[in-house]
C-alpha positions as CSV (number, residue, x, y, z in Angstrom):
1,X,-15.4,-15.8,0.2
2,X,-18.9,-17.4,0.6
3,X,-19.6,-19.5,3.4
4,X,-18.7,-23.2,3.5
5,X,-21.1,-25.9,5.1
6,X,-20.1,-29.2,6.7
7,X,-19.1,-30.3,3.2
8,X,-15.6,-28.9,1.1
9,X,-16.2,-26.1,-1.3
10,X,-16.0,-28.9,-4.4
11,X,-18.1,-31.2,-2.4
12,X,-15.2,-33.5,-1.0
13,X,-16.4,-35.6,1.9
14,X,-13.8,-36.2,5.1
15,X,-13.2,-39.9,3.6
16,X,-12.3,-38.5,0.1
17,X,-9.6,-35.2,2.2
18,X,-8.0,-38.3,4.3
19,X,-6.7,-39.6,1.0
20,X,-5.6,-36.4,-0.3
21,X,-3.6,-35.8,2.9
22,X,-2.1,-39.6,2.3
23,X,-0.4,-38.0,-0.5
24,X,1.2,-35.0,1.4
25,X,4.7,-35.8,2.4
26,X,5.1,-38.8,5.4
27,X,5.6,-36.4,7.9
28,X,3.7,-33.2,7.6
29,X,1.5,-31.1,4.8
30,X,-0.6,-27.9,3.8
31,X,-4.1,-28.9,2.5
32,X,-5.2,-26.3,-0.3
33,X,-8.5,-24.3,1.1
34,X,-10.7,-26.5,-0.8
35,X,-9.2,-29.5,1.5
36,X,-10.2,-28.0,4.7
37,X,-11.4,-30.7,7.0
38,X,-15.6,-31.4,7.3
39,X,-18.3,-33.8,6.1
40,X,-18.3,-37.5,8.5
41,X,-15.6,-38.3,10.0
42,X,-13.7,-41.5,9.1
43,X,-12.2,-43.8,11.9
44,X,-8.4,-43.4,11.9
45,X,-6.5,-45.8,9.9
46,X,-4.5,-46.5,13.0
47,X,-3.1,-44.5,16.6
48,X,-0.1,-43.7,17.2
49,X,1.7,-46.8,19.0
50,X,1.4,-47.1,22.9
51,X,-0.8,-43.7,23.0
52,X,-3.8,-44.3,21.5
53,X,-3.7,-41.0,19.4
54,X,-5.0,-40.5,15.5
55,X,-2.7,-41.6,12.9
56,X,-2.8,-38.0,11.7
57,X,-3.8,-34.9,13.8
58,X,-5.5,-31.7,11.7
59,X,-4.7,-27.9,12.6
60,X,-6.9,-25.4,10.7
61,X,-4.7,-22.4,10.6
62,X,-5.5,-19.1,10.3
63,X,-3.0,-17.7,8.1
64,X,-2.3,-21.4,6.4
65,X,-4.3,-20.0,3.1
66,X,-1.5,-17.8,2.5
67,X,1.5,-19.5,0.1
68,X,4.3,-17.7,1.5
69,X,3.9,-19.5,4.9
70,X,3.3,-23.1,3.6
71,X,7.6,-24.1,3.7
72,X,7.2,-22.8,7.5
73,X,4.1,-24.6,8.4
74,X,5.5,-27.8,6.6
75,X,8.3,-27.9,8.1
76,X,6.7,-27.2,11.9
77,X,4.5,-29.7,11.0
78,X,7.0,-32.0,10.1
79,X,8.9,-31.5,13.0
80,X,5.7,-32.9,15.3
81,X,6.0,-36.6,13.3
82,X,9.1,-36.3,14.8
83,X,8.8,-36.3,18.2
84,X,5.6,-38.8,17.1
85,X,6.8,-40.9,14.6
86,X,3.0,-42.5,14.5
87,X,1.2,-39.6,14.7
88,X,1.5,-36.3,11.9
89,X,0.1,-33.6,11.9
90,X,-1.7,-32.2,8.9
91,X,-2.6,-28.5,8.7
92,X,-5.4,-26.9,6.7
93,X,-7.0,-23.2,6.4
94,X,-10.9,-23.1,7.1
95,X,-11.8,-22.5,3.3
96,X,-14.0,-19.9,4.2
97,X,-15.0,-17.5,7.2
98,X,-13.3,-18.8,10.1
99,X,-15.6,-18.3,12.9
100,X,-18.3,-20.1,10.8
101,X,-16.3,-22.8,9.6
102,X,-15.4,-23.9,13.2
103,X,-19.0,-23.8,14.6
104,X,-20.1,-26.0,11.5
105,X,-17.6,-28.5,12.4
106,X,-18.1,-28.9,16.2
107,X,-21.6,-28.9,15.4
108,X,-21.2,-31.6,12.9
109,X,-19.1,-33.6,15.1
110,X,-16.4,-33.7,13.0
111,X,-13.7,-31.2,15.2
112,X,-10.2,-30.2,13.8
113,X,-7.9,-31.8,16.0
114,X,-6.4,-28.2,17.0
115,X,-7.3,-24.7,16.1
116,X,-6.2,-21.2,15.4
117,X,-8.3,-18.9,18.5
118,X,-7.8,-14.9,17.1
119,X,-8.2,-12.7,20.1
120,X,-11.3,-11.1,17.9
121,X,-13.3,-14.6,18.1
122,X,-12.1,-16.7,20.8
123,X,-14.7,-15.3,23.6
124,X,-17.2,-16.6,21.2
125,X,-15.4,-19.9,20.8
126,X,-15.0,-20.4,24.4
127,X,-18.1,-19.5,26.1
128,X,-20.4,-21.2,23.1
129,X,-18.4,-24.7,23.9
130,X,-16.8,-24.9,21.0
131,X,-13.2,-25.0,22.1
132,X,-11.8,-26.2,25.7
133,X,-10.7,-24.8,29.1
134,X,-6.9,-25.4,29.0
135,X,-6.5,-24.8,32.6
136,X,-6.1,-28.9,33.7
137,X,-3.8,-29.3,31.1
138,X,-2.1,-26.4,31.9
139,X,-1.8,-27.2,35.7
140,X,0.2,-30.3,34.4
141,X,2.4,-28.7,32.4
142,X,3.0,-25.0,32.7
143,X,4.7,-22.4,30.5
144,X,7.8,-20.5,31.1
145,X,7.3,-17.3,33.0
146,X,8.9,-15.1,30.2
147,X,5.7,-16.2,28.0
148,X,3.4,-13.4,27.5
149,X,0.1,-12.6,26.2
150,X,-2.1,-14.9,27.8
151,X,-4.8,-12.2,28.4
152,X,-7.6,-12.2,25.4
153,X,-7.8,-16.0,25.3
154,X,-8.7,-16.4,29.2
155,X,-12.5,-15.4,30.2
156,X,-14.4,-15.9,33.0
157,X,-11.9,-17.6,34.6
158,X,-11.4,-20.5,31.6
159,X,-8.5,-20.2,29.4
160,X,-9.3,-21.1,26.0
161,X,-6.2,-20.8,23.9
162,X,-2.5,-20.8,24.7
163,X,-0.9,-17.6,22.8
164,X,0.6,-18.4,19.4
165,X,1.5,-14.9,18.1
166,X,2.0,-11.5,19.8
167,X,2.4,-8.6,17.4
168,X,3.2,-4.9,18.7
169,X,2.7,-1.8,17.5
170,X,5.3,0.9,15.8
171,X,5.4,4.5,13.7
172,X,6.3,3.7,10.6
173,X,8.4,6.6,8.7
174,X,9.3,7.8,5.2
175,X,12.9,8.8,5.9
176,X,13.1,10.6,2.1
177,X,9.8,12.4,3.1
178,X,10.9,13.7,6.1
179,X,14.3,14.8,4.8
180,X,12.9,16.9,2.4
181,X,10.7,18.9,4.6
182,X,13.0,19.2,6.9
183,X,11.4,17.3,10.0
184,X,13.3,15.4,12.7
185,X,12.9,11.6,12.7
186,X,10.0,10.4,15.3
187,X,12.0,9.4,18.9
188,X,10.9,7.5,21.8
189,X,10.0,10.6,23.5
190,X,7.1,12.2,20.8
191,X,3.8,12.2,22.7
192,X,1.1,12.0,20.1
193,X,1.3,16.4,20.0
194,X,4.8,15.7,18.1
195,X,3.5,13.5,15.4
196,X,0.6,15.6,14.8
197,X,3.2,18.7,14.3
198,X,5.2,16.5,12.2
199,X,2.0,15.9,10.6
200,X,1.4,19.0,9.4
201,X,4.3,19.9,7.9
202,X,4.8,16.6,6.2
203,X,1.3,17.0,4.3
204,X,2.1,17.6,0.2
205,X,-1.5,18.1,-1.2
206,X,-2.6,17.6,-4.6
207,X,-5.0,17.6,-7.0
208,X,-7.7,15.7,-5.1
209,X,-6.7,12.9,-2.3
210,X,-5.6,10.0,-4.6
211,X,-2.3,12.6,-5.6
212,X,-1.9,13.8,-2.1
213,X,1.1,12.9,0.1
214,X,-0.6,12.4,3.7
215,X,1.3,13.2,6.6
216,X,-0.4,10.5,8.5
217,X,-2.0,7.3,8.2
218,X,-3.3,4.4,11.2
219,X,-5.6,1.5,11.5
220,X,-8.4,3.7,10.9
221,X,-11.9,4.8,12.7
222,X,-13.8,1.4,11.9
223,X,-10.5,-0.6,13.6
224,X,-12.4,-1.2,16.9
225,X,-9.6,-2.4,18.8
226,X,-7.0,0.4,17.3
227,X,-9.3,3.1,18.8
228,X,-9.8,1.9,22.2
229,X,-6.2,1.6,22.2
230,X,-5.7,5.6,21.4
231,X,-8.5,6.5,23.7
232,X,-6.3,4.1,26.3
233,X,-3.9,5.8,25.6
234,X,-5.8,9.5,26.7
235,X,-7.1,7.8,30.2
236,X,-9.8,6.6,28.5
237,X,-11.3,3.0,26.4
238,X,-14.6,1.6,24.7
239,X,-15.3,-0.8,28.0
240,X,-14.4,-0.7,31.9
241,X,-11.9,-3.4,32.8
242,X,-14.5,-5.6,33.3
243,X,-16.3,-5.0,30.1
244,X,-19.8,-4.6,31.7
245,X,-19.3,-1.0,31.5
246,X,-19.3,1.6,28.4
247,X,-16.8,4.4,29.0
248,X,-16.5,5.7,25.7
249,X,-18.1,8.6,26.9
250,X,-15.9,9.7,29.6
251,X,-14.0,12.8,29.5
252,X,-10.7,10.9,28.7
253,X,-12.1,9.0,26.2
254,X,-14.5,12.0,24.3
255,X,-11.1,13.7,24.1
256,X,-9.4,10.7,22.5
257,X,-11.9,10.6,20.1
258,X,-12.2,14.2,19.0
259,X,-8.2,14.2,18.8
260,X,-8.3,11.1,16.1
261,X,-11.8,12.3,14.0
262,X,-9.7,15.8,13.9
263,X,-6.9,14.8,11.7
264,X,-9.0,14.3,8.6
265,X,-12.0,16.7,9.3
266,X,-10.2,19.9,11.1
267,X,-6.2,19.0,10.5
268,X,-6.0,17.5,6.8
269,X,-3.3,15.0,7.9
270,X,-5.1,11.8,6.9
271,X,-8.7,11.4,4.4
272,X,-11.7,12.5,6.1
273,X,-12.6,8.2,6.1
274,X,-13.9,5.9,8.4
275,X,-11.5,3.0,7.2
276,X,-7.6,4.2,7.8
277,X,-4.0,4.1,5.1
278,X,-1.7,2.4,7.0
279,X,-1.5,-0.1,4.6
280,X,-0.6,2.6,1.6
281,X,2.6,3.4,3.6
282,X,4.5,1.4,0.9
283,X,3.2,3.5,-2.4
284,X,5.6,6.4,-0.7
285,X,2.3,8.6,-0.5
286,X,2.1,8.8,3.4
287,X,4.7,10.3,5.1
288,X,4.4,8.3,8.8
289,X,1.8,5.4,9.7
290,X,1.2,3.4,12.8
291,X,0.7,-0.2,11.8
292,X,1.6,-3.9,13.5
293,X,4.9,-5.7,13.7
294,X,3.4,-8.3,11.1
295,X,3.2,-5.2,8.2
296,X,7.5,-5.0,8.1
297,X,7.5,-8.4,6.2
298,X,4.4,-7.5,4.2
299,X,6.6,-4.5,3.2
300,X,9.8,-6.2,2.8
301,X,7.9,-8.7,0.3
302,X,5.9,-6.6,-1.3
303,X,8.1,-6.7,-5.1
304,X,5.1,-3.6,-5.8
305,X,5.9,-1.2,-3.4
306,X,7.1,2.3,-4.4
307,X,9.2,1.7,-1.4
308,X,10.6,-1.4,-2.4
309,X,11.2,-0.4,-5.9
310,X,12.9,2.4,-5.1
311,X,14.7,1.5,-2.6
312,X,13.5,4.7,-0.6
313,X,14.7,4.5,3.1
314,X,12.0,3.9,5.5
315,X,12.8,2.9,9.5
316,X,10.4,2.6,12.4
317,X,9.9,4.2,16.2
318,X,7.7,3.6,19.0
319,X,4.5,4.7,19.0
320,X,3.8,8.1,20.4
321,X,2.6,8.8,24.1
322,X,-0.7,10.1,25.0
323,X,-1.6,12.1,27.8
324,X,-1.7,9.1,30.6
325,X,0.6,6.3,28.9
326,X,1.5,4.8,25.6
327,X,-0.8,2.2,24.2
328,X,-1.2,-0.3,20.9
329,X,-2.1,-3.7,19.5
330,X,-0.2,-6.4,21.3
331,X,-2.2,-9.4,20.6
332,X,-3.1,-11.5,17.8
333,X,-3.5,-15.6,17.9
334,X,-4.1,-18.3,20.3
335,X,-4.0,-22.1,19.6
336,X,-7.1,-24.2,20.7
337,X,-8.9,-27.5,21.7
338,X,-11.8,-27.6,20.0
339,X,-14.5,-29.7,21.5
340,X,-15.7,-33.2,20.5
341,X,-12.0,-33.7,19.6
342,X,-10.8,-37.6,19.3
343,X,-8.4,-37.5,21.6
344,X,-7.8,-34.6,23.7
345,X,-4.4,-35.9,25.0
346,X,-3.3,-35.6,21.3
347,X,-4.6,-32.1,20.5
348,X,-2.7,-31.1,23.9
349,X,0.5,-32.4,23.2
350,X,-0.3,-30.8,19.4
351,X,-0.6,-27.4,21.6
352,X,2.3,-27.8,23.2
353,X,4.5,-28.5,20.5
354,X,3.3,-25.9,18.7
355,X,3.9,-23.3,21.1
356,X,7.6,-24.4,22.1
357,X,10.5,-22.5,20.9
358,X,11.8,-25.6,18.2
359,X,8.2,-24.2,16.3
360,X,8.0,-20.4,16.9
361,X,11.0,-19.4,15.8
362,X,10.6,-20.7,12.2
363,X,7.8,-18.4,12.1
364,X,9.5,-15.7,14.0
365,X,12.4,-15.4,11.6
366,X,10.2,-15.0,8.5
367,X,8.9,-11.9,9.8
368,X,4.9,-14.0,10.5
369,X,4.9,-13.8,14.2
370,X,6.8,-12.2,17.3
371,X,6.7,-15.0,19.4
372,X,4.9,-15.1,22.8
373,X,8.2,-16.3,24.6
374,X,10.3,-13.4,25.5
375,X,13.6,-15.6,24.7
376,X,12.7,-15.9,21.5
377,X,12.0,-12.2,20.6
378,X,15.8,-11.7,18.9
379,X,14.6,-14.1,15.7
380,X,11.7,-11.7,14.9
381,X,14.5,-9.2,14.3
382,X,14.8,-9.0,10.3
383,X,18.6,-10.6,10.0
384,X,19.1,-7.8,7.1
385,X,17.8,-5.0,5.8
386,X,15.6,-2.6,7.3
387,X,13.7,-1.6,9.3
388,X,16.9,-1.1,11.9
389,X,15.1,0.2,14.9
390,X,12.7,-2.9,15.1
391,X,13.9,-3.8,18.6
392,X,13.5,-0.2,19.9
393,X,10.0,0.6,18.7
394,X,8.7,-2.8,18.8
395,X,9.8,-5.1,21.3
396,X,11.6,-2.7,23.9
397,X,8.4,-1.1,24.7
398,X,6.1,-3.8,24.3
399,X,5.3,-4.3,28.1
400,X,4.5,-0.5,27.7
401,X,2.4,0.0,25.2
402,X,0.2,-3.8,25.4
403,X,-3.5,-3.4,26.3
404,X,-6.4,-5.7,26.6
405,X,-8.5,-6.3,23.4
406,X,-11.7,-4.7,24.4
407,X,-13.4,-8.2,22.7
408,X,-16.5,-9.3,24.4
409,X,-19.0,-12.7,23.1
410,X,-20.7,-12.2,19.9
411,X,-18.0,-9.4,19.3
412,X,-19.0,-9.3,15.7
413,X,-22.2,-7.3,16.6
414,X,-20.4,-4.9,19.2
415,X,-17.9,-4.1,15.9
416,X,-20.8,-3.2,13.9
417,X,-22.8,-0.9,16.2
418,X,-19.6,1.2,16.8
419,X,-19.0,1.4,12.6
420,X,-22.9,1.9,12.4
421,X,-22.4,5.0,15.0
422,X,-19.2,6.0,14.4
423,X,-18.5,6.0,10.5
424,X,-20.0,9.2,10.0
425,X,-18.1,10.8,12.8
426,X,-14.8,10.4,10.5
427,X,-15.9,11.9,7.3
428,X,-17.0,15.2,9.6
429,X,-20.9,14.5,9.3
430,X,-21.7,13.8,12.4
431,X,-20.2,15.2,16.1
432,X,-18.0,13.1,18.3
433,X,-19.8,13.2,21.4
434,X,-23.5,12.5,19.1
435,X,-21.4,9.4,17.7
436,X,-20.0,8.3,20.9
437,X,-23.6,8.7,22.9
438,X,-25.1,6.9,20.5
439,X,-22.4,4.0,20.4
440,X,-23.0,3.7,24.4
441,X,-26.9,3.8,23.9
442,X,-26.9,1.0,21.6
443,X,-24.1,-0.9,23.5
444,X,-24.9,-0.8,26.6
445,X,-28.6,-2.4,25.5
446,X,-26.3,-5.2,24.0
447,X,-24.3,-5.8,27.2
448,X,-27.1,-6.1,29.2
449,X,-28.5,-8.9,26.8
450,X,-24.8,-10.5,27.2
451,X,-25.3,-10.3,30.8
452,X,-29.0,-11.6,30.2
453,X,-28.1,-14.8,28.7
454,X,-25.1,-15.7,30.8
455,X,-22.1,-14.2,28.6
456,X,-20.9,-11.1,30.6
């Protein structure tokens, strides 16, 4: 999608969106993409009674582009007018890339009231001012100590976002593949040796990849985050806990990295690829694939998958341990202040409703989220159907597996000098430790100007 400016896509200006969300339902409503909020901002038509807030409050969502979610976010929404009868709250997807969209508006003066923060972009946010330290309100109002996840939205001591969604990480499994080859189902116990084995033996090849039936499939080579889990996972990572150090050249993490680049170049388990096929689990052509918490309702939807279709029996288990300990993706979205906002009181208590159990769990039991509250973890269980160990692989060893995002400022620039580096290390063209030396060269030179300008 091309980049938006201060203006909508179809040149609507903030005056002419405020009376397209007038005709959204009294309480609540999901702006089409074109609708997203920009251009001047409008004085509200009134404030809420006896707080001085807007009339109506604006969320740009991440996911809100998507139409499956728009009953759930209408009726979270709705649920905010009613705690604040004079005050809704209106939500709306950027309408274009994300990151960009929200630096246009801050810039422009013209805030959303709240915002999405994903772990990948909120050390940008935060540090370039264009969302809030939370830490005063969250001194007056504190969070229950069974919610998790606060990790990837705090840096340098600020916390800019309150977690939204957690995700975890399973092995997902072809139950009808393994059957036929004979292969025990994947336990809590398989270290990442087992699935390899299982690997191996699960492999059907074909005529040429496309007809192949892969005995493995993950995030992939280029998934920046899903590799510094594995090489976590080995002893190693891409950065020191800190993250003003490269180790993706220790021992730990070398090893790591020649074990993954092995299963297309030297094992035949997976394409020789930089990008991964966990998402090609549901065409019934890979055997077992690790993939996030979110992907069981994308399967469980998906009306087009062989799986699905077929009804072919498919369940999931933790992921395998490495040498040192298990490791995965456990993060995913914060909510935000964005700065400049009208009435920061308002996009607090926006925050705070959002992230209380009344609207989580809407979103939890529609398979979007698993919820940052511990409590609430039972409604991100499917209520029917499979898969039926989600509990055991995903939430039972979440405190496990969980890791820091290796995110740093200006991450979108650290995520391209380790595809730039490492890309050819996947399709077997270039060696491991030349990809990984080069990756450190080049990253450390881009820490050090972090460090230069005040980021790091």
């Amino acid at each position: 999608m091309d980049e938006r400016d201060e203006r909508y896509a179809d040149g609507m200006t903030r005056r002419r969106w405020l009376g397209v969300a007038a005709g959204v339902s009294a309480g609540a409503g999901v702006l089409p993409a074109a609708c997203a909020p920009g251009g001047a901002r409008s004085a509200p038509a009134s404030s809420a009674s006896g707080e001085g807030w807007p009339a109506e409050l604006t969320w740009i969502a991440w996911s809100a582009g998507s139409q499956w979610l728009t009953p759930t976010y209408e009726a979270v929404a709705g649920g905010f007018a009613e705690r604040h009868p004079n005050s809704r709250l209106v939500v709306a997807p950027a309408g274009g890339p994300f990151l960009e969209k929200i630096k246009t508006l801050v810039a422009a003066g013209t805030p959303p009231d709240v915002v999405d923060t994903h772990q990948t972009q909120v050390r940008d946010l935060g540090p370039a001012g264009l969302v809030v330290d939370l830490a005063p309100f969250l001194k007056r109002a504190p969070y229950p100590k069974d919610y998790v996840g606060w990790e990837p939205y705090a840096w340098r001591a600020k916390q800019y976002g309150v977690p939204w969604a957690i995700q975890s990480t399973a092995l997902f499994y072809n139950k009808a593949l393994f059957d036929a080859a004979g292969v025990t189902y994947p336990t809590a116990a398989w270290t990442w040796d087992d699935f390899v084995a299982a690997a191996q033996r699960l492999v059907q090849p074909g005529a040429d990849p496309s007809t192949t039936v892969w005995g493995a499939g993950d995030q992939g080579g280029q998934n920046y985050q899903w590799q510094d889990a594995v090489m976590t996972a080995f002893g190693g990572g891409l950065l020191g806990q800190d993250h003003r150090q490269v180790t993706a050249t220790s021992p730990a993490s070398l090893e790591a990295l020649t074990f993954r680049a092995g299963w297309g170049t030297r094992l035949r388990i997976t394409p020789a690829q930089p990008g991964g096929i966990s998402g090609q689990f549901g065409t019934g052509r890979v055997a077992m694939a690790t993939s996030g918490s979110w992907y069981v309702a994308s399967l469980l939807r998906n009306e087009q998958a062989s799986l699905t279709v077929a009804g072919v029996p498919w369940d999931v288990a933790p992921l395998p341990r490495g040498p040192k300990r298990r490791a995965g993706l456990a993060h995913e979205l914060g909510i935000g202040v964005p700065n400049g906002v009208r009435s920061p009181d308002a996009s607090w208590a926006a925050v705070r409703y959002l992230t209380t159990p009344e609207a989580l769990r809407p979103f939890a039991e529609i398979g979007r989220i698993v919820p940052p509250q511990k409590s609430l973890w039972p409604h991100a269980v499917p209520a029917d159907g499979p898969p039926a160990n989600f509990k055991r692989a995903f939430l039972d060893v979440w405190g496990e597996m969980q890791v820091e995002p290796p995110f740093v400022p200006n991450q979108a620039e650290a995520t391209a000098i380790w595809r730039e580096e490492m890309d050819p290390v996947w399709s077997g063209q270039r060696a491991v430790a030349e990809g990984a030396a080069a990756y450190a060269g080049r990253m450390e030179q881009f820490l050090a100007r972090l460090r230069t300008e005040g980021l790091l």
